[in-house]
N, C-alpha and C positions, 0 to 999 in steps of 0.2 A: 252672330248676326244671321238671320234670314233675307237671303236676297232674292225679292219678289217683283224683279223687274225684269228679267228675261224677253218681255217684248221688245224692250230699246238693246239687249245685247245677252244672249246666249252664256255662262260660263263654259271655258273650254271642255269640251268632249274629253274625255280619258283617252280614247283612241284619237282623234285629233294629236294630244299629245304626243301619242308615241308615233303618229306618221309623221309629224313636224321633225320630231329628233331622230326617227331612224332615216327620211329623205334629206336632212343639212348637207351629211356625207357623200349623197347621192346623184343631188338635184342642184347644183351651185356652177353646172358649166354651161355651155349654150347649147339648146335644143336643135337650134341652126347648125352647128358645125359636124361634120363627119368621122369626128374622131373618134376614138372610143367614149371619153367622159360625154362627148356630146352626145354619143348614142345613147349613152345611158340616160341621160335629161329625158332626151325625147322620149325613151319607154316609159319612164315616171310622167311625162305631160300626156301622152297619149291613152295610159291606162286609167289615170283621174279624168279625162275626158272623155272615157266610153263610160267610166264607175257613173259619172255626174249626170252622163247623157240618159243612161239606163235609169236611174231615178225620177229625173224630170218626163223621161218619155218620147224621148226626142231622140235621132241620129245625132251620132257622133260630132259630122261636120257641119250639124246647125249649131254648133254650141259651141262660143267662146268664153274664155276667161277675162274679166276687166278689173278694176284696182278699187274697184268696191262695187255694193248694191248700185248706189247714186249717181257712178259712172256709168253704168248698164243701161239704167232707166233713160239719162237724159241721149247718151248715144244710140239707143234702141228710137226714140222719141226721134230724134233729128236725121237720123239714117232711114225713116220710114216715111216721115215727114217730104223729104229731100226727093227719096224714090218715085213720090207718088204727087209729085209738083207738077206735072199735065193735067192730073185728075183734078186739082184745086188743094187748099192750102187750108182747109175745115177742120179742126180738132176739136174732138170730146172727148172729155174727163168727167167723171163725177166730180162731186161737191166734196168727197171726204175722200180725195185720192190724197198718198202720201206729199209730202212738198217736197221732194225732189220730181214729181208729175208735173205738179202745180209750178213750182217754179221752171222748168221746161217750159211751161205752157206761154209761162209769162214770157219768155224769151222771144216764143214763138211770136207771141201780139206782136212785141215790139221789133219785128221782121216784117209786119204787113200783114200775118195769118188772123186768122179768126178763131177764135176758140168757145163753142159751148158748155158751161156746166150744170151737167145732170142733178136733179134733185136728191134728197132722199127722205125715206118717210123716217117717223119716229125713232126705229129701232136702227138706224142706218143704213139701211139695203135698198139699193136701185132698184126698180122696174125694170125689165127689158121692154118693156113698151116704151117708156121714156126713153130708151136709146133710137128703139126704131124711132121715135117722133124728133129723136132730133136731128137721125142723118138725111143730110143736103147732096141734092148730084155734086157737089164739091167737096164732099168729106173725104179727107187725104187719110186718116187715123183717126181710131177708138183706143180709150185709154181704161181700161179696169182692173183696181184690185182685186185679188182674190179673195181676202181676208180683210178686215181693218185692221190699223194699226194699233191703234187707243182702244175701242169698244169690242175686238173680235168679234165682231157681227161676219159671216161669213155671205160674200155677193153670189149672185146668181149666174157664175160666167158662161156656163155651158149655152147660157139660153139666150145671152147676149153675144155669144160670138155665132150661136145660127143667127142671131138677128144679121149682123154686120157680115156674117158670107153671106149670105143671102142678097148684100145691097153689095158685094163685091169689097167690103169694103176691112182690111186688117183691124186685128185687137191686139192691141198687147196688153201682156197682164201682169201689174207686178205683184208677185208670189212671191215675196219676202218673206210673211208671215205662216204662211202654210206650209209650207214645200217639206218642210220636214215632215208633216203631216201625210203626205203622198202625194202623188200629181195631180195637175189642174187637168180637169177635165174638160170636155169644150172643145172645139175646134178651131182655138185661138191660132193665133201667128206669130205673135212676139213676146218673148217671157222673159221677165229679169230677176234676178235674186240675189239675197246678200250671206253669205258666209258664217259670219258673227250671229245671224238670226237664229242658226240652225245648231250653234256650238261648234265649228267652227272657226278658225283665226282670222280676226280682221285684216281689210286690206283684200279681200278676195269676192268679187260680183259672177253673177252668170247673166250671159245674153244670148237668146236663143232667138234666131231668124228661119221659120222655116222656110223648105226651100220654094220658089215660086213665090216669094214676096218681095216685091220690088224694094228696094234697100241701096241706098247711095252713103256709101260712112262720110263724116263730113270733117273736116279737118285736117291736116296736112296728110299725106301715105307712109303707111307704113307695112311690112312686109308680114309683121306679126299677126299670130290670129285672125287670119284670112282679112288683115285688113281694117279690121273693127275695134284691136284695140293694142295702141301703141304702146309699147316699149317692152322691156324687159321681162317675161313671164319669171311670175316667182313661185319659180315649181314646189319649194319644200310645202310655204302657205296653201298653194294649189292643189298637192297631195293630202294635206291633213284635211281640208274643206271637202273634197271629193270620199274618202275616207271615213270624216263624223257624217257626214248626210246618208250614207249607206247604213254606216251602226245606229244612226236613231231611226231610221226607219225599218229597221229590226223590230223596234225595242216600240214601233208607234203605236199600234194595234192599243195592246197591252197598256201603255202608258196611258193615252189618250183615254179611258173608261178610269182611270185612277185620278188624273188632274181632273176631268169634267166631273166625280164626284166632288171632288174636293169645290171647284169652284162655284161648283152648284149648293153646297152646304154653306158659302159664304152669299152669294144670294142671295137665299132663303133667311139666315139669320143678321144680315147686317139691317133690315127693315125695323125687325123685333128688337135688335140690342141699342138701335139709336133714337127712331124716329126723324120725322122729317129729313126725312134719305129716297135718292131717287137709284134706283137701281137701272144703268141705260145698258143697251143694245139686248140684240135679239135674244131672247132666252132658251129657243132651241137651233137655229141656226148660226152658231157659233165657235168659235176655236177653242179646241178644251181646256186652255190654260188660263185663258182671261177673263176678267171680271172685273168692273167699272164701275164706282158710285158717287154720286154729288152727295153733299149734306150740306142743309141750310145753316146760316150764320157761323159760316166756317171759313175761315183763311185757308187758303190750300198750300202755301208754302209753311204757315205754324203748324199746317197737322203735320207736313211730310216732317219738319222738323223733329215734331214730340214723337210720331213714330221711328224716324230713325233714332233718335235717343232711348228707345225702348226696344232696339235691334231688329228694326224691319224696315227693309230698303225697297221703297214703292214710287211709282213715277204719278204726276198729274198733270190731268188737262186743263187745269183752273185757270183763269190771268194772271193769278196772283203768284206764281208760279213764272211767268213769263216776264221776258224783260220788256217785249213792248205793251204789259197788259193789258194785251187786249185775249178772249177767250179762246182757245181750242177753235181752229176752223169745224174740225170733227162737230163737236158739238154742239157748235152754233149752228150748222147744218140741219142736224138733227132736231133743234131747237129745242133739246134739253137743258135742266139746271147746269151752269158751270162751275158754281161756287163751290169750292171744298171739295173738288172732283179728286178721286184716290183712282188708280189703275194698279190691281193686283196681277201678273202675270207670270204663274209658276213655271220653274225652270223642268226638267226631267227632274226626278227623284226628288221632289219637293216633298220633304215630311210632313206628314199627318201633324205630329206634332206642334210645331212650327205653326200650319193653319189653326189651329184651337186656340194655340199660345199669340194669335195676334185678333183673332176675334175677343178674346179674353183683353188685349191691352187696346185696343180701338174704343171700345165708350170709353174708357179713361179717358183716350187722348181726345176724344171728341170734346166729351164734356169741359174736359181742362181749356180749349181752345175757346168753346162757346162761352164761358164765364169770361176768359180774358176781353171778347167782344162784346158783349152785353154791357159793359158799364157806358158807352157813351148816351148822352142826355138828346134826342129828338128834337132839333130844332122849328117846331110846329107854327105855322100861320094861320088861323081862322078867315077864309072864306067865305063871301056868303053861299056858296053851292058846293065846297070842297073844302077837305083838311089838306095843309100842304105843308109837306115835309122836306125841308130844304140839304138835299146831301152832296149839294154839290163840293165837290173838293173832295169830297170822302172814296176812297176805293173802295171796290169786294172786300167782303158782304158787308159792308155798313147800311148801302141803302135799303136793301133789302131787310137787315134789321129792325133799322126805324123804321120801315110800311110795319112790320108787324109786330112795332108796339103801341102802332098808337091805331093801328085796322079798328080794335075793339071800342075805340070810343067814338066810330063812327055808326051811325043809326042802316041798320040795314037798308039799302038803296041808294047809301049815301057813298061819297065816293074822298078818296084822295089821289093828290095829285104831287108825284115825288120827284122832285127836281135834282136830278142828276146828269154828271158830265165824265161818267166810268162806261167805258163801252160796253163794260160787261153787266149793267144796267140793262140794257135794250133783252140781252138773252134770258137773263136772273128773275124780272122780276114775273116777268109773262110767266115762266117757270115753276112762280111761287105761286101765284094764281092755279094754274093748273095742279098742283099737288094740296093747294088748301081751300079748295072749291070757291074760290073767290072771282071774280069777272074781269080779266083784263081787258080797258077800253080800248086802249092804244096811245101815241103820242101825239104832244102837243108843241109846238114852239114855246118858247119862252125865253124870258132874257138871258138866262142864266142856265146852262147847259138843257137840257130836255127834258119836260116832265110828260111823266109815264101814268097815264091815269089809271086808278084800279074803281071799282063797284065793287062794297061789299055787298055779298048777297047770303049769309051765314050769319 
């Protein structure tokens, strides 16, 4: 197997491993108490928190340990949130922040706050003008990833946290996806990150408060971790996480010109080896290991399937893929194709190999998927001023299918109108428009879920 998912989870560090089983012995008493084993915790907790601190860039005692990525973000969120409750009660996120932001945010609303989300253009990446245009004399917190999660489109943070000091106003940034990459740079205030991202052992988050930003933790007290995050530190976990982020960023220089070739050669030939492929986020401001493509009339759970049966473990943004399916916020954001979306994201030492040997079995699988959906029959209405193609009921990519079997027996300027009730309709078909030079009109009511009008103009 090739496992080519490293954005949703890291495989363990080799060095991770051996600081996990050389600190079990080590790091198992309490850092609190005075005795000897407890001395020794503490040297193990306090030397993973200068290692960790010195990487991120940050003093020692802005930087705590929490029990994940997800814990960091939403306690970073709510603790800065809380601090800065005279100022107003104003949150901004972008549109493609990870969903433990997004769901914080949501909490937020439903506390009485407000919450702004920033746009973003096509390839994923905010404006820092958009942030300045959306901070309020009441914006309490700025929320920015550093990286994306799905597309590694890489954000503009430097330029948006002068935006928001400049309006007095904190950023945090979750650097989940980077940090192994090197520090944010910027003049941010709140940084959080997860353990597992970097090859490191899950279970282990960082939260970085610098000093001088107002910060109330909110939930019961506790004496741990200056207060920000309760319970039991788990020094072994703490040690291997502080430990691998030190050895890959050794190894990042070097690595990072080896994965970015790599996934730049997939890029380049996934266009030529399938067709009808949308290659999304930015293609030079990006994180070197990821790479992101839709393909039309493609299920995204049958490809990931055919691919994994052919030994390559890849994650998607598709609906189809999703248990509420509905699309990737990411990409509906972006208002990219979402159908048959693949996210390739190479781990360290990802074989050359390997990437050949799966652009080699990709048009298979492609192809193999597209036959299996091609056989359904169009159920077609003759209008007097439109063809209408009835797909209601039908999931990704079906409708989008039927527009483009029956697009050709419309007369140029003539138009159809494709009734569907898949939410990934609304993103897929405008989509398809744009990559096959056709006119999307927009939508219509109708009785029977939404029809999405197209003009051919080809």
């Amino acid at each position: 197997m090739a496992y080519f998912d490293a954005a949703s989870a890291a495989p363990l560090h080799p060095v991770a491993r051996q600081a996990l089983q050389a600190s079990l012995d080590e790091g198992w008493a309490d850092p609190a108490r005075l005795y000897r084993e407890g001395r020794r915790a503490r040297m193990l907790l306090d030397a993973a928190r200068e290692a960790a601190a010195e990487a991120v860039g940050c003093r020692a005692d802005e930087l705590v340990f929490t029990s994940s990525g997800t814990r960091a973000v939403h306690t970073g969120v709510a603790g800065a949130l809380a601090g800065r409750r005279r100022v107003g009660r104003h949150l901004i996120v972008s549109a493609v922040e990870h969903s433990s932001v997004l769901h914080a945010a949501e909490v937020h609303e439903a506390d009485g706050g407000t919450t702004t989300q920033v746009a973003v253009g096509r390839e994923g990446a905010v404006r820092a003008e958009a942030y300045a245009e959306a901070l309020r004399p009441d914006t309490a917190l700025a929320c920015l990833q550093s990286a994306n999660h799905e597309v590694g489109t890489v954000q503009p943070v430097a330029e948006v946290a002068s935006v928001c000091r400049q309006a007095g106003v904190p950023l945090l940034v979750d650097a989940a996806q980077s940090l192994a990459w090197g520090p944010v740079e910027g003049d941010w205030s709140l940084l959080t990150a997860s353990a597992h991202k970097w090859g490191g052992p899950s279970g282990v988050g960082l939260l970085v408060v610098r000093k001088g930003v107002r910060f109330a933790p909110q939930g019961p007290a506790d004496e741990r971790e200056s207060g920000r995050a309760a319970g039991f530190e788990n020094i072994p976990a703490i040690v291997a996480a502080a430990a691998s982020l030190r050895a890959v960023r050794a190894e990042a220089a070097q690595e990072a010109v080896r994965l970015r070739e790599l996934t730049q050669r997939i890029r380049a030939r996934v266009p030529e080896l399938l067709g009808d492929v949308e290659v999304v986020g930015d293609p030079r401001r990006r994180l070197p290991g990821i790479v992101t493509f839709s393909c039309l009339y493609v299920d995204g759970e049958t490809l990931l399937h055919e691919l994994d049966r052919a030994g390559f473990s890849v994650s998607s943004g598709s609906s189809c893929t999703s248990s509420t399916l509905t699309p990737s916020h990411v990409l509906k954001a972006m208002g990219v194709l979402s159908e048959g979306n693949v996210r390739v994201s190479l781990p360290l030492g990802a074989a050359e190999d390997d990437v050949d040997r799966f652009l080699q079995v990709l048009p298979g699988a492609v192809a193999a998927v597209r036959e299996k959906l091609g056989a359904p029959v169009p159920s077609t209405v003759v209008r007097e001023d439109a063809l209408v193609v009835d797909a209601v009921g039908k999931l990704c990519p079906i409708p989008v299918i039927e527009l483009a079997k029956v697009i050709g027996d419309v007369p140029v300027g003539g138009t159809v109108r494709v009734l569907a009730d898949d939410e990934a309709a609304r993103l897929d078909i405008p989509a398809w428009c744009a990559m096959r030079g056709q006119e999307y009109v927009g939508e219509e009511p109708a009785e029977k879920g939404t029809a999405y009008v197209v003009r051919r103009t080809l």
